[in-house]
C-alpha positions as CSV (number, residue, x, y, z in Angstrom):
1,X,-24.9,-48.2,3.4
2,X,-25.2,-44.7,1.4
3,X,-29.0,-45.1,1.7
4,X,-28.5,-45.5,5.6
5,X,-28.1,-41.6,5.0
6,X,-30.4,-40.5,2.5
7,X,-33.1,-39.9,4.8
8,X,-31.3,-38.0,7.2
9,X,-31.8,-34.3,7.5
10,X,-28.6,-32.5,8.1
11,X,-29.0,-28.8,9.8
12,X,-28.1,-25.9,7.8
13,X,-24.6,-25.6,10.0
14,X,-22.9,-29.0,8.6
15,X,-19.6,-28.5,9.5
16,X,-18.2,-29.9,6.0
17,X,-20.1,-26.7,4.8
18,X,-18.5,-24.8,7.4
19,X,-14.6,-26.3,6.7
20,X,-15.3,-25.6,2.8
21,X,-16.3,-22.1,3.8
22,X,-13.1,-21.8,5.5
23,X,-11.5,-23.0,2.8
24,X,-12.3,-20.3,0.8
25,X,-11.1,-17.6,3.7
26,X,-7.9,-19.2,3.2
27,X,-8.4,-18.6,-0.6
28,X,-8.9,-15.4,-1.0
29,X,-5.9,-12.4,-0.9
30,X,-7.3,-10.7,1.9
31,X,-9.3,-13.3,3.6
32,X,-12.9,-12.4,4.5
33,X,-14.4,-12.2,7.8
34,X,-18.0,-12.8,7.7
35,X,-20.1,-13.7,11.0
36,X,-23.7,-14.4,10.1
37,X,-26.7,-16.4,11.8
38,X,-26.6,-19.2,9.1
39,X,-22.7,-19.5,8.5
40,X,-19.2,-18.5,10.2
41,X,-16.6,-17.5,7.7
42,X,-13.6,-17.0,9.8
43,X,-10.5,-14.4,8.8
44,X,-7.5,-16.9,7.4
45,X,-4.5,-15.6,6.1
46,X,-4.0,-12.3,3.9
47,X,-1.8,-13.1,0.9
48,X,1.1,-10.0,-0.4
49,X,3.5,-10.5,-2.6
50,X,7.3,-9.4,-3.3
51,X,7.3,-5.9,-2.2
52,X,9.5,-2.8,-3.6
53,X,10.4,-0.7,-0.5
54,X,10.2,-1.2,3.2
55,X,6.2,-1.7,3.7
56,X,5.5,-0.4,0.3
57,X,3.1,-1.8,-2.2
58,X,4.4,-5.2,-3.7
59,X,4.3,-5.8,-7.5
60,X,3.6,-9.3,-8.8
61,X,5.1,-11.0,-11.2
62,X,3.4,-13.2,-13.4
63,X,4.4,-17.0,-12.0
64,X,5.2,-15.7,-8.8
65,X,4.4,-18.7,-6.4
66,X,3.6,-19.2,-2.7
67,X,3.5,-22.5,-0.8
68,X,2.2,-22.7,2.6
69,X,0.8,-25.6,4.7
70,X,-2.1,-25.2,7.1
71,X,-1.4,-27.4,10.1
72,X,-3.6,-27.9,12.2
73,X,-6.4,-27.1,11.3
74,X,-9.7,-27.7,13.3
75,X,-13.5,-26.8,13.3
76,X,-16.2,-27.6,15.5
77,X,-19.8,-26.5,16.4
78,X,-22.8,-28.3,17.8
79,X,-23.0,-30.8,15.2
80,X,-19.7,-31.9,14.7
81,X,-16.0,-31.2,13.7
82,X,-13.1,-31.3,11.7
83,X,-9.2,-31.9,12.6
84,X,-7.1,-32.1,9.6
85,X,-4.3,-30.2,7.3
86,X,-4.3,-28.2,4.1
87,X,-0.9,-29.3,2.2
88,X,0.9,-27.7,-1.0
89,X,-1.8,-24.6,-0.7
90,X,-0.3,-22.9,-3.8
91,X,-1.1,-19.5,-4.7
92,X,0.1,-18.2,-8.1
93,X,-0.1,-15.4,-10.3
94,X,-0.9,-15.8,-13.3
95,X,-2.4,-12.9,-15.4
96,X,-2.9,-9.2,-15.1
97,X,-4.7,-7.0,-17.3
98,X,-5.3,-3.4,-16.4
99,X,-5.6,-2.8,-12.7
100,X,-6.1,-6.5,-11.9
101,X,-4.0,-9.3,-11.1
102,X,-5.8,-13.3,-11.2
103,X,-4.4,-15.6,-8.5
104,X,-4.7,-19.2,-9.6
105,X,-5.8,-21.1,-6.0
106,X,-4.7,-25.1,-5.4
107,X,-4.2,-27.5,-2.5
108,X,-5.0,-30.8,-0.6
109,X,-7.0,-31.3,2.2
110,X,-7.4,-34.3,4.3
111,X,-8.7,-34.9,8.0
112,X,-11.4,-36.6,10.3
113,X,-14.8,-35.4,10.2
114,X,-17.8,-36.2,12.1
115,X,-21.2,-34.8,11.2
116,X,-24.4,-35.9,13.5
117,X,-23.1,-39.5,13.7
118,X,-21.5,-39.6,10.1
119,X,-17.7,-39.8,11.0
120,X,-14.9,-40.4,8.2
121,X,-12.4,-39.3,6.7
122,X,-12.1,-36.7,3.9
123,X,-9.6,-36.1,1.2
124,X,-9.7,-33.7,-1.9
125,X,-8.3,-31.2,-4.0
126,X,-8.8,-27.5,-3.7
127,X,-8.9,-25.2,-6.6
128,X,-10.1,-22.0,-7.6
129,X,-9.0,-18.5,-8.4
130,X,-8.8,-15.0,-7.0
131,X,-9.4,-11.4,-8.4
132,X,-7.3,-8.5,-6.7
133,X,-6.5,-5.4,-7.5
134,X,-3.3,-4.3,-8.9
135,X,-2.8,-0.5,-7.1
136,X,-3.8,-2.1,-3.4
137,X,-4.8,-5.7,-3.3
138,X,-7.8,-5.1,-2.5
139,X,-10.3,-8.4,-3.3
140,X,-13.1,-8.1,-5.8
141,X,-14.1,-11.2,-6.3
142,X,-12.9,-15.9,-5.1
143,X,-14.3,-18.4,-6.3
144,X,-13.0,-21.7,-4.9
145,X,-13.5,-25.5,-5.8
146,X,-13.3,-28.7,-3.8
147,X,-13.6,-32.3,-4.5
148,X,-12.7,-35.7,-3.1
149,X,-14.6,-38.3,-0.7
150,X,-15.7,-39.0,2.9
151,X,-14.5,-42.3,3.7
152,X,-17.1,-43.9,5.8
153,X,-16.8,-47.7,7.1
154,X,-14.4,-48.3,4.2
155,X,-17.4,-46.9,2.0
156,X,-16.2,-43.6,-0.3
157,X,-18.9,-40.8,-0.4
158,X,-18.4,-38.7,-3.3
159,X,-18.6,-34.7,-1.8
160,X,-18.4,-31.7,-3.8
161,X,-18.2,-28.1,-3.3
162,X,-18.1,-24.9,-5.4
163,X,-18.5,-21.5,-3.5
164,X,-18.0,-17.8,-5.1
165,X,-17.5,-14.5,-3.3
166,X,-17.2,-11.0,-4.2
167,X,-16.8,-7.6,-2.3
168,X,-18.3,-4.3,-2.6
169,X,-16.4,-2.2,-2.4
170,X,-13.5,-3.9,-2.9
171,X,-12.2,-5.5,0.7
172,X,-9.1,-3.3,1.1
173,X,-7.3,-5.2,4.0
174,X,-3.6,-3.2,3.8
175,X,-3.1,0.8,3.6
176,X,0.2,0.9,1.9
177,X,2.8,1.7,2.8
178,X,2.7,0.3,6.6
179,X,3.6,1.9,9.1
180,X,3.9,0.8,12.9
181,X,1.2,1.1,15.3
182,X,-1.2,2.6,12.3
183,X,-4.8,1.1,12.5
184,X,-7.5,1.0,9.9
185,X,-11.0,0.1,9.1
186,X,-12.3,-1.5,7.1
187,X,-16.0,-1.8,5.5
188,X,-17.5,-4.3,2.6
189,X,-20.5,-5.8,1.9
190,X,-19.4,-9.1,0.6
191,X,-21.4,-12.2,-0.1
192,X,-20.7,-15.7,-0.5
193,X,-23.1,-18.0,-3.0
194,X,-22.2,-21.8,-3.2
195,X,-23.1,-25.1,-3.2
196,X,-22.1,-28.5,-1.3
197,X,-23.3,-32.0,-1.9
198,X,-22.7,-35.4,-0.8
199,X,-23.2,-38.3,-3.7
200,X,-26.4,-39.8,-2.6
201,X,-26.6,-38.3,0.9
202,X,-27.0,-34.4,1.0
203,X,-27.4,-31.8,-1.4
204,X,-27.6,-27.9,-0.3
205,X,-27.0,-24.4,-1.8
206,X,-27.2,-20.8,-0.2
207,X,-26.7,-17.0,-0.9
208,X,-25.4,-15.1,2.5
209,X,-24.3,-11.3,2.3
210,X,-22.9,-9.9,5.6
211,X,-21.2,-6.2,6.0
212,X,-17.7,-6.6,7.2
213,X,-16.6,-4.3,10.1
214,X,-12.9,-4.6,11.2
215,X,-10.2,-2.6,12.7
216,X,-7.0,-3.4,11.7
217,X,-3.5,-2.7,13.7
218,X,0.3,-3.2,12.0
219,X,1.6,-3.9,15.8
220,X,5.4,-3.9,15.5
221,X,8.2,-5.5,14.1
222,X,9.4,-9.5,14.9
223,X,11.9,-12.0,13.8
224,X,9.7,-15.6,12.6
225,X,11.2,-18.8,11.8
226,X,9.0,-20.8,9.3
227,X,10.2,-23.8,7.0
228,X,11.2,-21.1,4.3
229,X,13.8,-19.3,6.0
230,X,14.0,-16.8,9.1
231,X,12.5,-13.3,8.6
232,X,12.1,-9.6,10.1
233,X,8.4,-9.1,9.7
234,X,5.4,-6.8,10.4
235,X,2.9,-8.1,13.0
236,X,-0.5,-7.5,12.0
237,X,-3.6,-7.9,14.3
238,X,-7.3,-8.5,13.5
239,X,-10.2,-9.7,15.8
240,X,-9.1,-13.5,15.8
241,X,-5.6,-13.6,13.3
242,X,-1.9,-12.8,13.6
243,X,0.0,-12.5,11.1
244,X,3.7,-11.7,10.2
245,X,4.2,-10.4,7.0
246,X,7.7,-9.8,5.8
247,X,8.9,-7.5,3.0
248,X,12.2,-9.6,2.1
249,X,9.9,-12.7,1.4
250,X,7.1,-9.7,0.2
251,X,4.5,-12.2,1.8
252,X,2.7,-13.1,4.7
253,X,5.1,-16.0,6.3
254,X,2.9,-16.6,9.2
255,X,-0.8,-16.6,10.2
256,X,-2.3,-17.7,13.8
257,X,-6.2,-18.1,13.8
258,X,-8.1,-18.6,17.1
259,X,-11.8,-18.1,17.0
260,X,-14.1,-19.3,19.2
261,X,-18.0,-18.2,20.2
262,X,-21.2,-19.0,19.6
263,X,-20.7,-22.7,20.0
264,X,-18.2,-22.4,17.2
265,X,-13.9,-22.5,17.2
266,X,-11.5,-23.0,15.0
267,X,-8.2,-22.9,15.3
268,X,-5.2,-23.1,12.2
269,X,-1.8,-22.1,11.6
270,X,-0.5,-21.5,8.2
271,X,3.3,-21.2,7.4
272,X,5.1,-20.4,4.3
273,X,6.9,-23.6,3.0
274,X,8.6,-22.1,0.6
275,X,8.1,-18.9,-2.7
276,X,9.3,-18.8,-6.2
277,X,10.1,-14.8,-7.4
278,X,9.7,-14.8,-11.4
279,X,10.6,-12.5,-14.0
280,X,9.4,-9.9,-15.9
281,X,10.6,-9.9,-19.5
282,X,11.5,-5.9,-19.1
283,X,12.5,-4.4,-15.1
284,X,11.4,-1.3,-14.5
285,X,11.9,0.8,-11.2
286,X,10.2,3.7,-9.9
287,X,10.5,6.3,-7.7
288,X,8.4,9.1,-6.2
289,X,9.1,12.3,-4.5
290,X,7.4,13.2,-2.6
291,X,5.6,9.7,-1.9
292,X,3.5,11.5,0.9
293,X,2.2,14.9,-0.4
294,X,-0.4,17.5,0.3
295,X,-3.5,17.2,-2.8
296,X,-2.5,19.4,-5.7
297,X,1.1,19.1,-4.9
298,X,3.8,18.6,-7.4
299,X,5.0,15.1,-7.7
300,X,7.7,13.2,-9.6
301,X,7.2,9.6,-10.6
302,X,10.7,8.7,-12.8
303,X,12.6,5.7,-13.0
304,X,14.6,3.5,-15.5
305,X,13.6,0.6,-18.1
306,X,16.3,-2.2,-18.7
307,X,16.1,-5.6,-20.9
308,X,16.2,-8.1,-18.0
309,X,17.7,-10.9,-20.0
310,X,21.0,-8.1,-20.8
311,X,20.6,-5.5,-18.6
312,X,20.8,-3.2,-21.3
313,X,19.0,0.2,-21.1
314,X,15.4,0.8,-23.1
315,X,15.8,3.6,-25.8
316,X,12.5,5.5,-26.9
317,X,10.5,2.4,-24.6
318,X,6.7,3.3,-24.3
319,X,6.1,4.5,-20.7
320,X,2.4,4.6,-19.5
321,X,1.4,5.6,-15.6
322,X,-2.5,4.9,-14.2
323,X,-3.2,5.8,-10.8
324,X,-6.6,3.8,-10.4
325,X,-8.1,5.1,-7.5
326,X,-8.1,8.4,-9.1
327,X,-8.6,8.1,-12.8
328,X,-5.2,9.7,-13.6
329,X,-3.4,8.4,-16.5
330,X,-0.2,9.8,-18.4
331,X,2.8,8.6,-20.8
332,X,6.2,9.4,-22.0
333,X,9.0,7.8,-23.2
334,X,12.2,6.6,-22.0
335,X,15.5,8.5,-23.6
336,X,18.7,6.5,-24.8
337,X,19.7,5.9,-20.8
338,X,16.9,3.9,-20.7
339,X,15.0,6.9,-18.3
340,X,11.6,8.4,-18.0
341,X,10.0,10.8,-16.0
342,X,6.3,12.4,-15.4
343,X,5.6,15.7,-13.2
344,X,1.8,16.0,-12.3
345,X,-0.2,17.7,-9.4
346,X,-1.0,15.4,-6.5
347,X,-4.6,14.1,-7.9
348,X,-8.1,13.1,-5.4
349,X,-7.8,9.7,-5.1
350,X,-10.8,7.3,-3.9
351,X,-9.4,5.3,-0.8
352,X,-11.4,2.9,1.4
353,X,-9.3,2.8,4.5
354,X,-8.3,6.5,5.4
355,X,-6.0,7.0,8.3
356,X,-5.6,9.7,10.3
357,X,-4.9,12.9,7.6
358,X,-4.7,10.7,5.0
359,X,-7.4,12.0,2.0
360,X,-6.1,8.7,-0.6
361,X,-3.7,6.1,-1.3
362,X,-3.5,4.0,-3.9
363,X,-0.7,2.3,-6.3
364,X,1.3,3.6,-9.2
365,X,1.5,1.3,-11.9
366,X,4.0,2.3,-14.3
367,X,4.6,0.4,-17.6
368,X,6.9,-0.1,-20.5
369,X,6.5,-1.8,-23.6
370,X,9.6,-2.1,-26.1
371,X,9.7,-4.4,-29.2
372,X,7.0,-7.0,-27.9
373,X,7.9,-7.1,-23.9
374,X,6.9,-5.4,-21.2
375,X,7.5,-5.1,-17.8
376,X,5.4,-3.2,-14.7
377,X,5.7,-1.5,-11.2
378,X,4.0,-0.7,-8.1
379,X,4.1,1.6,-5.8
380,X,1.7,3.7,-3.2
381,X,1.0,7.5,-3.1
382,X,-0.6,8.9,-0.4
383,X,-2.4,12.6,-0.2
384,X,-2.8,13.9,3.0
385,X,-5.5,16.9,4.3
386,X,-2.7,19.5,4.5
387,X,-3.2,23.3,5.0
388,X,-0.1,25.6,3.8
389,X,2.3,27.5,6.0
390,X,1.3,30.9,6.8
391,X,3.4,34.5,5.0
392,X,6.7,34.7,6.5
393,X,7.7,37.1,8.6
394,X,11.5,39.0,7.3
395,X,13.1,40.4,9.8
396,X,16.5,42.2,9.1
397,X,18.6,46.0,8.0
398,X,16.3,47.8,5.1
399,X,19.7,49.6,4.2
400,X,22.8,48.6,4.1
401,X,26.2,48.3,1.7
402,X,27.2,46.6,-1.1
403,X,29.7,43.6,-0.5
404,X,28.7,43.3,3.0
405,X,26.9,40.4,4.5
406,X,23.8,40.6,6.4
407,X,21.6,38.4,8.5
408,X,17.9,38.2,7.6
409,X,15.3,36.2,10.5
410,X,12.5,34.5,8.7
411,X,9.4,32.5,10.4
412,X,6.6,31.2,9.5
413,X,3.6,29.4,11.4
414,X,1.9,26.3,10.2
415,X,-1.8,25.3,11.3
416,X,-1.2,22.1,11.3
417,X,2.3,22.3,13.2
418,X,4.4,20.6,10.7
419,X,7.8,21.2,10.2
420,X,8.4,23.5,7.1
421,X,11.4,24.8,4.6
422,X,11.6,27.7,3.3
423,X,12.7,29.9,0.0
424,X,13.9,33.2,-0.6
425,X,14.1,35.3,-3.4
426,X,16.8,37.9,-2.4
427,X,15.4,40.2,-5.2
428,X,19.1,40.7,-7.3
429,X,18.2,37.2,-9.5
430,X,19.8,35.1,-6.7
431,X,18.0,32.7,-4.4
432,X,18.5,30.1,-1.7
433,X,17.7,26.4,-2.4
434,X,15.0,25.5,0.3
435,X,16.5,25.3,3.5
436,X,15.1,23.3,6.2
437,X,12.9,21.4,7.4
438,X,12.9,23.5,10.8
439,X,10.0,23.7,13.6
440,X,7.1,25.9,12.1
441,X,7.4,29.0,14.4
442,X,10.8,28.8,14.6
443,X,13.1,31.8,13.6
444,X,15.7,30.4,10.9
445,X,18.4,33.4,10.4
446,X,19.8,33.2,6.8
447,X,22.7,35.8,5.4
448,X,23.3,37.5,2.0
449,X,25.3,39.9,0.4
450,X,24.4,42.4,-2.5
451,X,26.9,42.6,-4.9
452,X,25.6,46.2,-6.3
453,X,23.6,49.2,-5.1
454,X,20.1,49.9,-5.6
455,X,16.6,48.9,-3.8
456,X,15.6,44.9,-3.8
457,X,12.5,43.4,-2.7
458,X,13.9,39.8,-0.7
459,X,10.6,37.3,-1.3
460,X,9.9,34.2,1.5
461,X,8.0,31.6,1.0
462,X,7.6,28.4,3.2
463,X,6.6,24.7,2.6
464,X,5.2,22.5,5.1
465,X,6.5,18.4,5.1
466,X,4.1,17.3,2.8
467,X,5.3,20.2,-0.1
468,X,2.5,22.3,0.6
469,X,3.6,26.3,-0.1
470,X,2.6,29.3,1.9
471,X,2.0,32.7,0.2
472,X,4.8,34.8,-0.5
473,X,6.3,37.3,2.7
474,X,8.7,40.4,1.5
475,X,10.5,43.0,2.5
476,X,12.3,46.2,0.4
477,X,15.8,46.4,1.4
478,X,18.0,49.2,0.0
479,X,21.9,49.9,-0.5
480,X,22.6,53.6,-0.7
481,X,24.5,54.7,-3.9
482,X,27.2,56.2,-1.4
483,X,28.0,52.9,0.0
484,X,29.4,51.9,-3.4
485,X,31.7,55.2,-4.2
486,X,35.4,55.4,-3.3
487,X,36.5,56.9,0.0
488,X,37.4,60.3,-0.7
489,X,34.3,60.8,-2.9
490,X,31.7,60.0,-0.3
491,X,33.7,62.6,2.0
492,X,33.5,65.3,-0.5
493,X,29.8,64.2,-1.0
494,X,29.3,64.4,2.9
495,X,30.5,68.1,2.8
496,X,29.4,69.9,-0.5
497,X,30.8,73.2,0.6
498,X,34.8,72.0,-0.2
499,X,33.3,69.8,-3.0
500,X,31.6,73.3,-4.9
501,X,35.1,74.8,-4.3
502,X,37.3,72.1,-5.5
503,X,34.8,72.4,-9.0
């Protein structure tokens, strides 16, 4: 019966190529979305992880696990199709060095297939695994395994397929943290080499590079059902996927693909079945202020180290702190609270998907080793193009009295039009904390009172949203030496003529 088939010449779009090449979409973290003359590889589902704050960066644990089942799922072209399911597709962490984490890949598929008058039904394993970056989950490189047979008049036909992808640059799908209505693009030559074969029947292999083109929209907020529970999630859009990603779960619970053109369609849903959060052998939080920051800003990262297992706090733990995307790298250590804390300037950072005044974003990792464990966290910082505020204007007395207060006006512009704070230096070693944010060209009236006489120079400065500081405004203020003298003094001084006489 097999050599019923051997003569046959199957075209270049077999659609057993064509599910296997799906199967790798659904592999891969961010899914790929290739459209080329010889093959369609269509954009699955994109795979996140637990996350830290509301649409923040996740960090992965090492044996994190997520289950989903893809049911239905269909494909069909000119020369045939495929209606089946993809059960106990597991992805799971399970290694990270540096600024990459590997995704172990496994499932089973099974369905109906029919291929130029070879119908049966197939059944095999899926395995593989995925490389994706750390600071943004951006892809580099899938490579993906399947094997089983193609049950044909009772008759099993051996198949096999092995495919391998990678992305230049990297295929960024998210811009962390997300943010409603915010689009992005995104762009990535990425290429797919593999192989399929049928035992006895068909043996092919090809090479296809295609650059990927995409707009990408976080739509709004909804509440999805799915076997794992009920969720608030984020609905994001592409050309031919939904998806609902929520950030209690910190993963994609939901994806709806529907795809059709160029005698092609397919259609799937995949649904999270159910996720398993591990444990790192040290938790670590983080937190940064500001997280959104003009380039060459000051910036905070600080956070606390704890033993897991006791909760106890980290003394004299070894902090270190990459940013990736821009080469920046620093280290501490925690003190006998288990703390730490790093101050740097906002650095350049290499980012893929800009959006609107963004200039970079990219993740935080910030790690502590202690005694043989270690533990790790994510999270994004974003630069934005930002121009300072302009010199304050001080409006206000020049003279005046000791012990008395007065009102000062300050206002400042910004060319931008953000919203700004602002600092004064009243010139007698007191200032103001930075009060605000208020309107930029909005008067903001402020009051002090010298304690002494003598001339002062009050100094304004004023910082834009995203910490950016304006050059310095003054103004010379004075309190008369009179105003401090007892009453009867200043009215001898204000006639001299009774004050020479009384001498």
């Amino acid at each position: 019966m097999k050599q019923d088939f051997i003569n046959k010449k199957f075209r270049q779009h077999l659609v057993v190529c064509g599910i296997c090449i799906f199967i790798i979409c659904v592999g891969t973290t961010p899914a790929i979305g290739i459209i080329s003359q010889n093959y369609h590889i269509i954009s699955a589902y994109d795979t996140v992880s637990r996350i830290i704050s509301e649409g923040d960066i996740p960090t992965w644990s090492l044996g994190d696990v997520w289950t989903y089942t893809i049911d239905p799922l269909s494909f069909s072209n000119d020369n045939g199709s495929f209606s089946g399911s993809i059960e106990n597709f597991q992805q799971t962490v399970v290694g990270m060095v540096e600024d990459t984490y590997t995704i172990a890949i496994t499932g089973d598929i099974t369905g109906d297939i029919t291929v130029n008058g070879f119908s049966g039904e197939l059944s095999g394993g899926i395995s593989g695994t995925s490389q994706v970056r750390v600071s943004d989950l951006a892809e580099y490189t899938t490579e993906v395994h399947s094997q089983g047979t193609i049950t044909y008049m009772w008759i099993p036909f051996a198949y096999e397929m092995n495919l391998y992808t990678s992305s230049s640059p990297a295929l960024e799908i998210y811009d962390f943290p997300m943010h409603i209505g915010e689009q992005w693009q995104i762009d990535s030559l990425t290429t797919l080499i593999g192989s399929f074969s049928i035992e006895g029947v068909y043996d092919q292999s090809f090479n296809e590079s295609q650059w990927v083109e995409e707009t990408i929209t976080c739509m709004q907020q909804e509440s999805i059902t799915v076997p794992a529970g009920t969720y608030a999630c984020y609905k994001i859009e592409r050309s031919a996927t939904q998806s609902w990603y929520s950030t209690e779960v910190g993963n994609m619970v939901k994806s709806v693909i529907d795809q059709s053109g160029e005698n092609m369609t397919l259609q799937a849903v995949i649904t999270l079945e159910s996720s398993v959060d591990a444990d790192q052998p040290i938790s670590l939080t983080q937190e940064i202020f500001p997280s959104v920051v003009a380039l060459g800003a000051s910036v905070s990262i600080s956070g606390y180290a704890t033993f897991t297992s006791s909760g106890a706090p980290i003394q004299s733990g070894d902090i270190s702190l990459e940013i990736p995307s821009a080469g920046f790298s620093s280290s501490t250590t925690t003190n006998s609270a288990g703390f730490y804390s790093i101050t740097f300037d906002a650095p350049t950072m290499n980012d893929d998907t800009p959006v609107n005044r963004e200039t970079g974003s990219g993740g935080v990792i910030v790690q502590c080793h202690s005694g043989g464990l270690s533990g790790y966290h994510v999270q994004t910082l974003t630069t934005v193009q930002d121009t300072p505020p302009t010199t304050p204007s001080i409006q206000g007395p020049t003279e005046g009295k000791p012990r008395i207060a007065y009102s000062f006006t300050i206002v400042a512009g910004d060319p931008e039009g953000d919203d700004m704070s602002y600092y004064v230096d009243w010139g007698d070693t007191t200032s103001s904390n930075w009060a605000g944010p208020y309107p930029a060209n909005e008067s903001v009236t402020l009051t002090h009172t010298y304690t002494k006489k003598g001339s002062f120079t009050i100094k304004a400065q004023a910082r834009d949203i995203y910490y950016a500081v304006g050059p310095w405004g003054t103004l010379e203020v004075t309190m008369p030496i009179e105003a401090s003298l007892p009453f009867f003094l200043k009215f001898l001084l204000r006639f001299p003529l009774i004050f020479n006489l009384l001498q």
